[in-house]
C-alpha positions as CSV (number, residue, x, y, z in Angstrom):
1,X,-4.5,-28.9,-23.2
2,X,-3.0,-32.3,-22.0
3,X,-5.9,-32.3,-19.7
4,X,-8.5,-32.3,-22.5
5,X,-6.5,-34.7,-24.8
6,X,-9.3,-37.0,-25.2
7,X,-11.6,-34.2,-27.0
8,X,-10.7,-33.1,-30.6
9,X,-8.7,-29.7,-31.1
10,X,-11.9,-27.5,-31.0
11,X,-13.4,-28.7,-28.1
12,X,-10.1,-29.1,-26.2
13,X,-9.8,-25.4,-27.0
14,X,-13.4,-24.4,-26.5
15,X,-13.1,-26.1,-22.6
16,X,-8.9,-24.8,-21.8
17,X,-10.9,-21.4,-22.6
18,X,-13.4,-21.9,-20.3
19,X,-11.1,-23.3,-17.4
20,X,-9.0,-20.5,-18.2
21,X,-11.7,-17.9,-17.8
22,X,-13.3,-19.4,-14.5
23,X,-9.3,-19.3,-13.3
24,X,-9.1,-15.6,-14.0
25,X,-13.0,-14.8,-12.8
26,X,-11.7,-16.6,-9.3
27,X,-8.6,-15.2,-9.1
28,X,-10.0,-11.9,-9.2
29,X,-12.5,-12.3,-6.6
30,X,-9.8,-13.8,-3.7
31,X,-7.8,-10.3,-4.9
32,X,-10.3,-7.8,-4.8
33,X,-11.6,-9.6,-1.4
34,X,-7.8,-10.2,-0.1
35,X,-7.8,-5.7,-0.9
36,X,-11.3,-4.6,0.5
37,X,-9.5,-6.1,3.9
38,X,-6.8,-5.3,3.7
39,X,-8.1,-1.4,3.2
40,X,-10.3,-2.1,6.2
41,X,-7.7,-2.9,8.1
42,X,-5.6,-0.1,7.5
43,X,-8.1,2.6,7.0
44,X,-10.6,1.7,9.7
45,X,-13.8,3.6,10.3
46,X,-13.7,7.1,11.6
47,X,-16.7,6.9,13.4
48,X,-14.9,4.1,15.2
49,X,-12.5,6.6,16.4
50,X,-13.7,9.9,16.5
51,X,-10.6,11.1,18.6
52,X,-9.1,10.9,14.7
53,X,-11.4,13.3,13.5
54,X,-9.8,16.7,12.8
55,X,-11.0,19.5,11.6
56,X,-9.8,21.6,8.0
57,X,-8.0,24.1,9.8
58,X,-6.0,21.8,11.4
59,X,-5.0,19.5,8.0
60,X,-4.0,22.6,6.5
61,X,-2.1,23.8,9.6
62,X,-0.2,20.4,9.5
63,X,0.8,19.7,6.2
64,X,2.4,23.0,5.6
């Protein structure tokens, strides 16, 4: 609010709203892009490496 100190009460609320929105709105975007990369990272692509690929049989066989 000391930023908008010049504007009366109302508008000084109306724009710390708006500043506070567009911080939230852009803080979300570098989070949910920091995750999808950090997913594809971790979890890449199994047609990248098909030597991953296993078959049902095989899942259930290992995680009895």
């Amino acid at each position: 609010m000391l930023l908008f100190s010049h504007l009366d009460p109302a508008q000084a609320a109306e724009a710390a709203r708006g500043a506070t929105l567009t911080g939230v709105v852009l803080a979300s975007m570098v989070t949910l892009d920091w995750w999808v990369q950090g997913k594809t990272q971790v979890m890449p692509s199994l047609s990248k490496q098909p030597e991953e690929i296993v078959d049902m049989e095989t899942r259930i066989v290992d995680s009895s």
